[in-house]
Structure formats: structure tokens, C-alpha cells
DSSP file (Angstrom, degrees, kcal/mol; ACC not computed):
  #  RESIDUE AA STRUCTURE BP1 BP2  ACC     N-H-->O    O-->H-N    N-H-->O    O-->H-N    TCO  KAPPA ALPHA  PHI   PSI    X-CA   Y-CA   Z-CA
    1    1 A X              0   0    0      0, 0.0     2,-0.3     0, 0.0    79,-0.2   0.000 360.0 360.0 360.0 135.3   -8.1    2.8   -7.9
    2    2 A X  E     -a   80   0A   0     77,-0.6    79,-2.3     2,-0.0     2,-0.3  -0.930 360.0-122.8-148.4 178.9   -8.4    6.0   -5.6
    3    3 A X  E     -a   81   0A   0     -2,-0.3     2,-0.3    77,-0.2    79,-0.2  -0.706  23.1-172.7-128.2 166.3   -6.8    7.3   -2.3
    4    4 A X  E     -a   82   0A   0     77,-1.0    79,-4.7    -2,-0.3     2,-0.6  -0.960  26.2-118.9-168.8 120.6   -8.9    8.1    0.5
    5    5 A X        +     0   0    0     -2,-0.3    79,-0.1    77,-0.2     3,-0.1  -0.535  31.5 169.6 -89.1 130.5   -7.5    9.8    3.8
    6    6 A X        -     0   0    0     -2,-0.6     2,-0.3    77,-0.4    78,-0.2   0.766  63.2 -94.9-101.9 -43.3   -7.9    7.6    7.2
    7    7 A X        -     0   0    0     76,-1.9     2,-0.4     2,-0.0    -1,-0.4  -0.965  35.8 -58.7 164.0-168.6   -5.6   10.3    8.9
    8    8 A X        -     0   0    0     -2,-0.3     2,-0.5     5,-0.1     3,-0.2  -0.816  39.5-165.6 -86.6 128.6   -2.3   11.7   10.2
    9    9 A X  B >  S-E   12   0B   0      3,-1.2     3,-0.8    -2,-0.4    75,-0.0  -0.870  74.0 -21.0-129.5 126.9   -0.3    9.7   12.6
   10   10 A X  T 3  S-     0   0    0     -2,-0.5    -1,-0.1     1,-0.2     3,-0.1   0.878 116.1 -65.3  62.9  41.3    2.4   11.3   14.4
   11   11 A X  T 3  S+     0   0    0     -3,-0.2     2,-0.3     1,-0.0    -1,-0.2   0.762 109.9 119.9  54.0   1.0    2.8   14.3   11.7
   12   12 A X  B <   -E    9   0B   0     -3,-0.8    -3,-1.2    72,-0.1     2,-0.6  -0.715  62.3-140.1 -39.9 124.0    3.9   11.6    9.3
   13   13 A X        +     0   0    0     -2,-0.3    48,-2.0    -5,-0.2     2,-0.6  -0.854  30.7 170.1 -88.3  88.0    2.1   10.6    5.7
   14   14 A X  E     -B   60   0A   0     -2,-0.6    70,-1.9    46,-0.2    46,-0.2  -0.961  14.2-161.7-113.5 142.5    2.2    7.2    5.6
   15   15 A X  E     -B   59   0A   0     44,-2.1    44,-0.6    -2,-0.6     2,-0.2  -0.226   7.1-158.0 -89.4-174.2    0.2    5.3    2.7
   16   16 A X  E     -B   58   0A   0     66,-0.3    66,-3.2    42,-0.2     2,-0.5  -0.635   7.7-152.9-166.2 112.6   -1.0    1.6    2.4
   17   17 A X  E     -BC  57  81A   0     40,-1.2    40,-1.0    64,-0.3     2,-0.2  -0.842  29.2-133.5 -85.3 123.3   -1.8    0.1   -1.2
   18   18 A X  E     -B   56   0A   0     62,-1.3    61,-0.3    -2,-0.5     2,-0.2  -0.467  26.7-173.5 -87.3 177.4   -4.2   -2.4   -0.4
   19   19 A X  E     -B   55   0A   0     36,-0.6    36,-1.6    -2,-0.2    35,-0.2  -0.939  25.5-125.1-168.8 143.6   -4.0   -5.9   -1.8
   20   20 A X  S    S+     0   0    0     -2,-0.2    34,-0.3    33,-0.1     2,-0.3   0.686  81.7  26.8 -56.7 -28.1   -6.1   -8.8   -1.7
   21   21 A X  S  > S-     0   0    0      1,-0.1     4,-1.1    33,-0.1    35,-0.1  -0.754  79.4-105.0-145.5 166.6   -4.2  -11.5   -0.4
   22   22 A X  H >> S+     0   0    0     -2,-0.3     4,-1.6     1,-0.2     3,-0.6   0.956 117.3  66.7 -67.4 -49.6   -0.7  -12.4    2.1
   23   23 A X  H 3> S+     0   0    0      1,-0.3     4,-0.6     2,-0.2    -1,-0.2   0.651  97.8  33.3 -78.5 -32.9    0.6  -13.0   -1.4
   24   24 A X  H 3> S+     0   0    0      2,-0.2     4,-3.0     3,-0.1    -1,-0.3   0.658 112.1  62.6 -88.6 -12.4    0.8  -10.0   -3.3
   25   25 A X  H <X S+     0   0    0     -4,-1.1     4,-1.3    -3,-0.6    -2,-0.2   0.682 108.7  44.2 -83.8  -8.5    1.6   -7.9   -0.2
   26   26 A X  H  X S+     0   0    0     -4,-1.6     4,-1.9     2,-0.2    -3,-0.2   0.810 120.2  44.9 -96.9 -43.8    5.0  -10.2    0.2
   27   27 A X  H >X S+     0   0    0     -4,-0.6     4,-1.4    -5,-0.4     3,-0.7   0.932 111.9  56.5 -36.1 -72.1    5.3   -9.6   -3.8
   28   28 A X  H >X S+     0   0    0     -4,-3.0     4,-2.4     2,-0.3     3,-1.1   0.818 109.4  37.8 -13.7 -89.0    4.5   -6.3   -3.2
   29   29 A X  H 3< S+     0   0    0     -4,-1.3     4,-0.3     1,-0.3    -1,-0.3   0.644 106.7  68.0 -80.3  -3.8    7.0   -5.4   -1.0
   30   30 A X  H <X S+     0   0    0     -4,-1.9     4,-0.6    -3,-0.7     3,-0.5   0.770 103.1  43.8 -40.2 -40.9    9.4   -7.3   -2.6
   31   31 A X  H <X S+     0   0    0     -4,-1.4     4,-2.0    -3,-1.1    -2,-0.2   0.680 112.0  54.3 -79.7 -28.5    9.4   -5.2   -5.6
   32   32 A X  H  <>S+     0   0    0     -4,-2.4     5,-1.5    -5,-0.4    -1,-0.3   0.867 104.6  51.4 -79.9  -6.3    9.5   -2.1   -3.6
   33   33 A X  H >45S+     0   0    0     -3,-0.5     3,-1.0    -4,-0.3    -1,-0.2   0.618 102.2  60.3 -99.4 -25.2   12.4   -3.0   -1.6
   34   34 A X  H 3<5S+     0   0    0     -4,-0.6    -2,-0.2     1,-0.2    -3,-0.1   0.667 100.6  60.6 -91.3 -13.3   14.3   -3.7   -4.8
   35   35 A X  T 3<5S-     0   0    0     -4,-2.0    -1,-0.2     2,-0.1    -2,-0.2   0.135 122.8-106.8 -83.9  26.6   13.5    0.0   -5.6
   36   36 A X  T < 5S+     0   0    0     -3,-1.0     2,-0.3     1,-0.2    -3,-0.3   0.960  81.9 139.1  83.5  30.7   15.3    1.0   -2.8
   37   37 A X      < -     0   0    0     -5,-1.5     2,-0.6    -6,-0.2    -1,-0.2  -0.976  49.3-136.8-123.3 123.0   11.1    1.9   -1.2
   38   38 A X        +     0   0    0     -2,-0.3    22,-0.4    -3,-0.1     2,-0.4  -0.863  35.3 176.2 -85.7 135.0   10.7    0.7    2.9
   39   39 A X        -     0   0    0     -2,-0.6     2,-0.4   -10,-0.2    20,-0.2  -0.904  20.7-157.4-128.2 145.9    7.4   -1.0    3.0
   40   40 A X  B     -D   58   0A   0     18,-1.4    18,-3.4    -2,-0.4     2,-0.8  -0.963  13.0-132.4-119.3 131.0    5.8   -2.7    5.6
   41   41 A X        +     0   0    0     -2,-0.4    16,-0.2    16,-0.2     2,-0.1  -0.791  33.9 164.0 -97.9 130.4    2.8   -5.5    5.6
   42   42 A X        -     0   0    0     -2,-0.8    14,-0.4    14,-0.4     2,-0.4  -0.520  37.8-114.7-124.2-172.8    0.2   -4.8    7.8
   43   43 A X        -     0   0    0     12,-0.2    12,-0.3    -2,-0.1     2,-0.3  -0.860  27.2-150.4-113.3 156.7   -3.7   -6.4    8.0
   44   44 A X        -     0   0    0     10,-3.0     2,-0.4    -2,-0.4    12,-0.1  -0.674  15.8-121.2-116.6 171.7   -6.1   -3.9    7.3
   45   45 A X    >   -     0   0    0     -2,-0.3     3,-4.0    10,-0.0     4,-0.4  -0.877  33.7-106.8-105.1 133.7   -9.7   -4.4    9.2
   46   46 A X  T 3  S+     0   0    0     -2,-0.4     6,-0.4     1,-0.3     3,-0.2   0.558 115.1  70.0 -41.3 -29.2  -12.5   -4.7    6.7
   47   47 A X  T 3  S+     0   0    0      1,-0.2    -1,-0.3     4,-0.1     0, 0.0   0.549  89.3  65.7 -52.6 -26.0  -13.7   -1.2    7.6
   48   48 A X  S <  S+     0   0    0     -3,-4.0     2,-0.2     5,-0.2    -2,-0.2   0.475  97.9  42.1 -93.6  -2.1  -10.8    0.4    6.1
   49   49 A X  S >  S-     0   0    0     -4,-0.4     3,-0.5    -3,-0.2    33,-0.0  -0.842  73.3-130.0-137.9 166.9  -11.1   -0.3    2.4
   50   50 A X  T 3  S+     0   0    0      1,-0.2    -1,-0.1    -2,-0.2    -4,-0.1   0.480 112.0  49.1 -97.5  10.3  -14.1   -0.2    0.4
   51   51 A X  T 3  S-     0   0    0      2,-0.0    -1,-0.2    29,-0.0     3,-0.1   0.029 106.1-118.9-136.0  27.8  -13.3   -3.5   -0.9
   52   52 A X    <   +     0   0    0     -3,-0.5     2,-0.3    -6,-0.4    -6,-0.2   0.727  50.3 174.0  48.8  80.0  -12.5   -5.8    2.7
   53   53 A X        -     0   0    0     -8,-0.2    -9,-0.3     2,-0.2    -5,-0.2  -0.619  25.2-149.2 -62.5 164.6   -8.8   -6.4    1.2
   54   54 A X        +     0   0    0    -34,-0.3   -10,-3.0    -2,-0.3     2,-0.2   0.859  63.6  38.9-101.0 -17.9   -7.5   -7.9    3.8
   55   55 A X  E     -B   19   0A   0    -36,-1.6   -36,-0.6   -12,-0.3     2,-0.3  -0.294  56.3-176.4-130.8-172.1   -3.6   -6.8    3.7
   56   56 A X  E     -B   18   0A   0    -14,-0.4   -14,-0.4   -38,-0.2     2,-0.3  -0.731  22.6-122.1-177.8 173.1   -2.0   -3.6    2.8
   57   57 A X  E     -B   17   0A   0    -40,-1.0   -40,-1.2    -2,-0.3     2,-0.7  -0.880  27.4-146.6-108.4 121.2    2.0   -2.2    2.3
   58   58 A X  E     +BD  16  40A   0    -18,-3.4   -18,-1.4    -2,-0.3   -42,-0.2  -0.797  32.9 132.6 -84.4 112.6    2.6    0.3    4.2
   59   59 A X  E     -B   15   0A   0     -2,-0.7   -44,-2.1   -44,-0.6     2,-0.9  -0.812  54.0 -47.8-144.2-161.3    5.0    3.2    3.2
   60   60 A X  E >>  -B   14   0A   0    -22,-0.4     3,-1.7    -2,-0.2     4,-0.5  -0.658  29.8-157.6 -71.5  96.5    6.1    6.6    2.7
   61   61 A X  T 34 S+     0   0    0    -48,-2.0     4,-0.2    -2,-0.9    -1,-0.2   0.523  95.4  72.8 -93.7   4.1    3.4    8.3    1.1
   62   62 A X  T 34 S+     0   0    0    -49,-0.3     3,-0.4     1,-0.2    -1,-0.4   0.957 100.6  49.2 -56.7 -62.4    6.5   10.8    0.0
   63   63 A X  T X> S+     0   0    0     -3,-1.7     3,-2.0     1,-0.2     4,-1.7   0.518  79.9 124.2 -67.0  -0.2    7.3    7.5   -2.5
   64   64 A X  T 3<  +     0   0    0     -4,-0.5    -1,-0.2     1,-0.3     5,-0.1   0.673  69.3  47.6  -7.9 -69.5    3.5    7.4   -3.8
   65   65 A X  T 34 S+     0   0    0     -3,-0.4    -1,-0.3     1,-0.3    -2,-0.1   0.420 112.1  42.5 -85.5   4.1    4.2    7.7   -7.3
   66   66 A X  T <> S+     0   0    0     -3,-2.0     4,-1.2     2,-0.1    -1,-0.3   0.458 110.9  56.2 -86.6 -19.4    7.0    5.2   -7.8
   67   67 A X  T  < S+     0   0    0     -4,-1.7    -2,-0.2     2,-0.2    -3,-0.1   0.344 110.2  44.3 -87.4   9.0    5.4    2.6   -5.8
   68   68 A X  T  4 S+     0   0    0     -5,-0.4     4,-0.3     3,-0.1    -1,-0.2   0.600 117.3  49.9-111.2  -2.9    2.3    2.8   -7.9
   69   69 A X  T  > S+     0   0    0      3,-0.2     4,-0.9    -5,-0.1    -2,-0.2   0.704 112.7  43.2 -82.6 -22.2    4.6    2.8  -10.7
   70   70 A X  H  X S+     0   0    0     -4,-1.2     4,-2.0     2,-0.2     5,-0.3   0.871 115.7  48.1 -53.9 -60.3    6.5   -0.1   -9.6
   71   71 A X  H  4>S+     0   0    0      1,-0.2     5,-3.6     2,-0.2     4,-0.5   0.891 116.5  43.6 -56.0 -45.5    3.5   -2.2   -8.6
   72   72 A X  H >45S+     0   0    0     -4,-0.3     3,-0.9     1,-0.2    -1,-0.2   0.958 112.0  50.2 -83.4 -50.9    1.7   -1.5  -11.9
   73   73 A X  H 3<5S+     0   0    0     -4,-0.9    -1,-0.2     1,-0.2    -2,-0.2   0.939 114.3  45.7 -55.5 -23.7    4.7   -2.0  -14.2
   74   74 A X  T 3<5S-     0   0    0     -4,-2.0    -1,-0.2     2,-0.1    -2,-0.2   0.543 118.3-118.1 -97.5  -1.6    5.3   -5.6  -12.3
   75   75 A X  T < 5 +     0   0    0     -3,-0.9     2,-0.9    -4,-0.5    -3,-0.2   0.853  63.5 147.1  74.4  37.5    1.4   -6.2  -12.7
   76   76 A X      < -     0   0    0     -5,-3.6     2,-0.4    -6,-0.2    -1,-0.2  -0.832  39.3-147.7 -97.8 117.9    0.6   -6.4   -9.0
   77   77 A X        -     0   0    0     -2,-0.9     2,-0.3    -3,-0.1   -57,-0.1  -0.613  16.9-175.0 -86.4 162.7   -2.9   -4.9   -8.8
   78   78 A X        -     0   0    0     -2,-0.4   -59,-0.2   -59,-0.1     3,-0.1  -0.894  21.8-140.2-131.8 152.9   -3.9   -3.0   -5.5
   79   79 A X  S    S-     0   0    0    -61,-0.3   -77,-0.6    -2,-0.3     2,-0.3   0.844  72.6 -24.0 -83.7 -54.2   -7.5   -1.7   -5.1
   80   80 A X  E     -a    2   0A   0    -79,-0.2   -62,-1.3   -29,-0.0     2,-0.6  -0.957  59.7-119.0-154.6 176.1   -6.8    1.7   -3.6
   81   81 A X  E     -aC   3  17A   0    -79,-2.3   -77,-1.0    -2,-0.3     2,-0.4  -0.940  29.7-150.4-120.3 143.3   -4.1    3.6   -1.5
   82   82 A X  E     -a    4   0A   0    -66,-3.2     2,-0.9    -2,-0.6   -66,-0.3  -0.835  14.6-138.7-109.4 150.8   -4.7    5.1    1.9
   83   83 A X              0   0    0    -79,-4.7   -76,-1.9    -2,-0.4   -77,-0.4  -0.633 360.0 360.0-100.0 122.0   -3.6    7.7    3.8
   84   84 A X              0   0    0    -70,-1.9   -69,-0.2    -2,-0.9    -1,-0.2   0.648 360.0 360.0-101.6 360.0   -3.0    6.9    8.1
């Protein structure tokens, strides 16, 4: 897994842990929401990840390291996190 900067939008750090499928990104932000994390599911475009995922969670890239500690303890893989 590695992070990769897409950009800034609006002076804001938002991240996106991709994930392969509609199904771990509603998992996904189920468990972040039950740590108190707002997440969003968005589609990524096949351009944006080095591995086509198709889906993402979008959040605060201020929570980084509890949502990859969340994710990982509850055994949700993600490929990589991005920065927009």
C-alpha cells in the first residue's frame, strides 16, 4: 500500500483509500463511521489508481492513521490511499 498525491482541492486534504469493489467501500465506511470518521463513497476513474479499483472512501486526510488502522484491524484491504 502507498499514498500518492492527485492534489489540493479547495485548501483541504482529503484522502480516498481505494477498494476494489461497491462492497468493501459500504463496509468501509461502515467501520469508519462507527469510529466517529465522516467518509464518503465515491467512483474513482481507472486513471486514478495504479490498480483500476473502481471505488474509494473519501475522508479527512487529518484521520489517515486511524482509518488505516480501523480498516486493517477489521481486515478490509485497500490498495493505496490518495490525496485530492
Amino acid at each position: 500500500m502507498h499514498i500518492m498525491k492527485l492534489g489540493i482541492k479547495g485548501g483541504d486534504f482529503m484522502c480516498v483509500a481505494s477498494l476494489r469493489s461497491m462492497t468493501f467501500a459500504m463496509k468501509a465506511k461502515r467501520i469508519l463511521q462507527e469510529k466517529g470518521i465522516n467518509a464518503e463513497i465515491i467512483k474513482l476513474e481507472p486513471h486514478m489508481t495504479h490498480n483500476g479499483c473502481a471505488y474509494g472512501i473519501k475522508f479527512d486526510c487529518i484521520n489517515l492513521y486511524s482509518v488505516q488502522d480501523a480498516l486493517t484491524k477489521k481486515h478490509v484491504n485497500y490498495t493505496e490511499i490518495l490525496n485530492l
